[in-house]
C-alpha positions as CSV (number, residue, x, y, z in Angstrom):
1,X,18.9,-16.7,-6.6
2,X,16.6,-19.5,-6.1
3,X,13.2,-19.0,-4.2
4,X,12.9,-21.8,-1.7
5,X,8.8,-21.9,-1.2
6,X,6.2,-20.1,-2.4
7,X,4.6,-18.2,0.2
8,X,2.5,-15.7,1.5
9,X,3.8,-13.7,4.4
10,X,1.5,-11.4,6.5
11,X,2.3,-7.8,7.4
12,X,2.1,-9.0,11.0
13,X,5.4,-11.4,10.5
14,X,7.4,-8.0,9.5
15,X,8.9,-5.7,11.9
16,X,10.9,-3.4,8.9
17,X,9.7,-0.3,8.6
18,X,8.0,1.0,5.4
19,X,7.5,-2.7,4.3
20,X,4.3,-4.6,3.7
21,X,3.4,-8.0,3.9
22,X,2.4,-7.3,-0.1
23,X,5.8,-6.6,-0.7
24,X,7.4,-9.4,0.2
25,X,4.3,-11.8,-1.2
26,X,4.2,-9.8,-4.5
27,X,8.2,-10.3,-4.9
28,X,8.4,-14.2,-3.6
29,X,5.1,-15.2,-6.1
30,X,7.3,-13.6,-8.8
31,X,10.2,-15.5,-8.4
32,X,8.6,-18.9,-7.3
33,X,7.2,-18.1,-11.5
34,X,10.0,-17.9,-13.4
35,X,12.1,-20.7,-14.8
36,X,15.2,-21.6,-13.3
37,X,17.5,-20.3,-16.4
38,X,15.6,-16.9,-15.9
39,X,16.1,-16.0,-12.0
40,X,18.7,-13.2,-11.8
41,X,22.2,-14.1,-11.2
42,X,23.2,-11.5,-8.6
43,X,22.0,-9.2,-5.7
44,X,22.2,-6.5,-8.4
45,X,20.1,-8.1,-11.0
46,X,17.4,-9.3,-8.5
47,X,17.3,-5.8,-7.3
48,X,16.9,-4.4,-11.1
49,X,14.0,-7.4,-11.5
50,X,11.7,-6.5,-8.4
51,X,12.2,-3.0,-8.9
52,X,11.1,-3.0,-13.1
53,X,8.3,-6.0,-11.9
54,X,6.7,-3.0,-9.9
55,X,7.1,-5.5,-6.8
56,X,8.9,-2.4,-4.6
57,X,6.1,-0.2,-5.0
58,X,2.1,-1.6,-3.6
59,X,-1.0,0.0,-2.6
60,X,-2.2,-0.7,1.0
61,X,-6.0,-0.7,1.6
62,X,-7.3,0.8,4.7
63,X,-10.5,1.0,6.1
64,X,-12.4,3.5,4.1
65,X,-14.9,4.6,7.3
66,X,-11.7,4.6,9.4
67,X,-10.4,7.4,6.9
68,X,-13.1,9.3,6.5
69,X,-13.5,9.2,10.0
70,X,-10.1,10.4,10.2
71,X,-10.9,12.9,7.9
72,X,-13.1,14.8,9.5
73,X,-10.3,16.2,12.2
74,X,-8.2,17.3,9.3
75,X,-11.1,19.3,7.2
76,X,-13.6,21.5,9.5
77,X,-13.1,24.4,7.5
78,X,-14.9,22.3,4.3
79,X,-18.6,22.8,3.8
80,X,-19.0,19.1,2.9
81,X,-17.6,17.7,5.9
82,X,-21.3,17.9,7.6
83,X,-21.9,15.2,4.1
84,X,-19.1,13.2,4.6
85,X,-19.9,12.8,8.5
86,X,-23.2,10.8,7.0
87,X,-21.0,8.2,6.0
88,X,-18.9,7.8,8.5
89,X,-21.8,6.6,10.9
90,X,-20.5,5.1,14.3
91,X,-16.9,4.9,13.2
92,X,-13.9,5.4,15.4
93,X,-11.0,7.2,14.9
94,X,-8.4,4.6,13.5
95,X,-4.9,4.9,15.3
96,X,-3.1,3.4,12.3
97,X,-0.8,6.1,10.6
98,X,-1.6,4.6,7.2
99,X,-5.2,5.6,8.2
100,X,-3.5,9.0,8.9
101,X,-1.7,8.8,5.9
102,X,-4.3,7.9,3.4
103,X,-6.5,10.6,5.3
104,X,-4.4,13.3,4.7
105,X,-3.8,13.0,1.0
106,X,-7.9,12.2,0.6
107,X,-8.3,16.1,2.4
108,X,-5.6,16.8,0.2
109,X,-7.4,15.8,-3.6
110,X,-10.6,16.8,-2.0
111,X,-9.7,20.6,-1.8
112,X,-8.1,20.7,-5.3
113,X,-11.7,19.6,-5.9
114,X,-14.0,22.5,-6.6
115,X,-16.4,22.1,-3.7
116,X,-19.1,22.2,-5.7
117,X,-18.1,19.9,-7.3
118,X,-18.2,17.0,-5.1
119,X,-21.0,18.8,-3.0
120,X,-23.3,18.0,-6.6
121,X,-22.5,14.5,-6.7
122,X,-24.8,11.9,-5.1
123,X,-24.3,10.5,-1.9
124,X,-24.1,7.2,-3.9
125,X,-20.8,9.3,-6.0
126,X,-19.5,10.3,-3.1
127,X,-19.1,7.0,-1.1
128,X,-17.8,5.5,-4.2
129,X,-14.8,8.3,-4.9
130,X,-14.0,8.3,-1.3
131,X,-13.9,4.7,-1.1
132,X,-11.6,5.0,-4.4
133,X,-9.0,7.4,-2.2
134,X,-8.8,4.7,0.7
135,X,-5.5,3.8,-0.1
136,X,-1.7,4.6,0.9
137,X,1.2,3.6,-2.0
138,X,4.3,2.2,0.0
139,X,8.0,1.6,-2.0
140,X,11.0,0.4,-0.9
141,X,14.1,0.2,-2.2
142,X,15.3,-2.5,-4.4
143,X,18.1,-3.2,-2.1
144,X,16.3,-3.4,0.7
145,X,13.3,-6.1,-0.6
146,X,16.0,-7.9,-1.5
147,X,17.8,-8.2,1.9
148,X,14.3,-8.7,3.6
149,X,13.5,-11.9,1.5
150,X,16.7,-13.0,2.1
151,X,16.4,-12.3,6.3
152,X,13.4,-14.0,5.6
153,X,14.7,-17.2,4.2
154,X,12.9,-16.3,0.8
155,X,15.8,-16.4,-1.6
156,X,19.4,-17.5,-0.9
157,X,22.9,-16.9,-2.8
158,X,23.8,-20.2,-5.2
159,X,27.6,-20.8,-6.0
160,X,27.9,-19.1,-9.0
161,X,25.3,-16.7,-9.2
């Protein structure tokens, strides 16, 4: 395969579902680095690459007041929600469902928590581990990256591998 640019694409220009503009960025700045005599030969091998260069798995940031805003639907029954509300100040309720996502699996850790626990940190403790959780890990299929950078016009087929 041989990577035609280096480039950046946003999330915006994809329309696949469960892809990221990281992604295809993370997997296109990895190729555009190696040597000619080291890009894989095949679909297969490119698909091996990407997959052990850790570019089909990415963390995507969201808003950490948007989550924790978020949040506070999902966890009425906690006693610290009435803390975490502090934080979230004028915040809206983010429609993104990686908001959502990242949300759900905050509530999630935060209940294996002992309440206490994160009830005797400081508000200064808490702001940072929340901020911490505001995060949702996206993969994809090694198969499927490498069809998207191709649809994309990122790598293309050479005669002879």
């Amino acid at each position: 395969f041989e990577p035609r640019c280096k480039i950046l694409i946003s999330s915006a220009m994809l329309h696949e579902p469960g892809f990221s503009g990281e992604h295809i960025s993370k997997a296109a700045a990895l190729l555009w680095r190696l040597r000619p005599q080291d890009r894989p030969a095949s679909e297969d091998a490119l698909a091996r690459h990407l997959q052990r260069r850790g570019c089909c798995n990415v963390a995507q940031l969201v808003s950490p007041g948007a989550m924790v805003s978020s949040m506070l639907y999902q966890m009425q029954d906690l006693a610290c929600v009435q803390n975490i509300a502090l934080f979230v100040g004028r915040f809206e309720q983010d429609l993104d469902p990686l908001v959502e996502v990242a949300a759900h699996h905050c509530v999630r850790r935060l209940r294996q928590l002992p309440e206490t626990k994160f009830m005797a940190w400081s508000p200064h403790q808490q702001c940072q581990w929340l901020c911490s959780q505001a995060f949702v890990r996206m993969s994809v299929e090694p198969r499927e990256l490498v069809k998207a950078l191709q649809q994309h016009g990122l790598v293309e087929m050479r005669k002879g591998g």
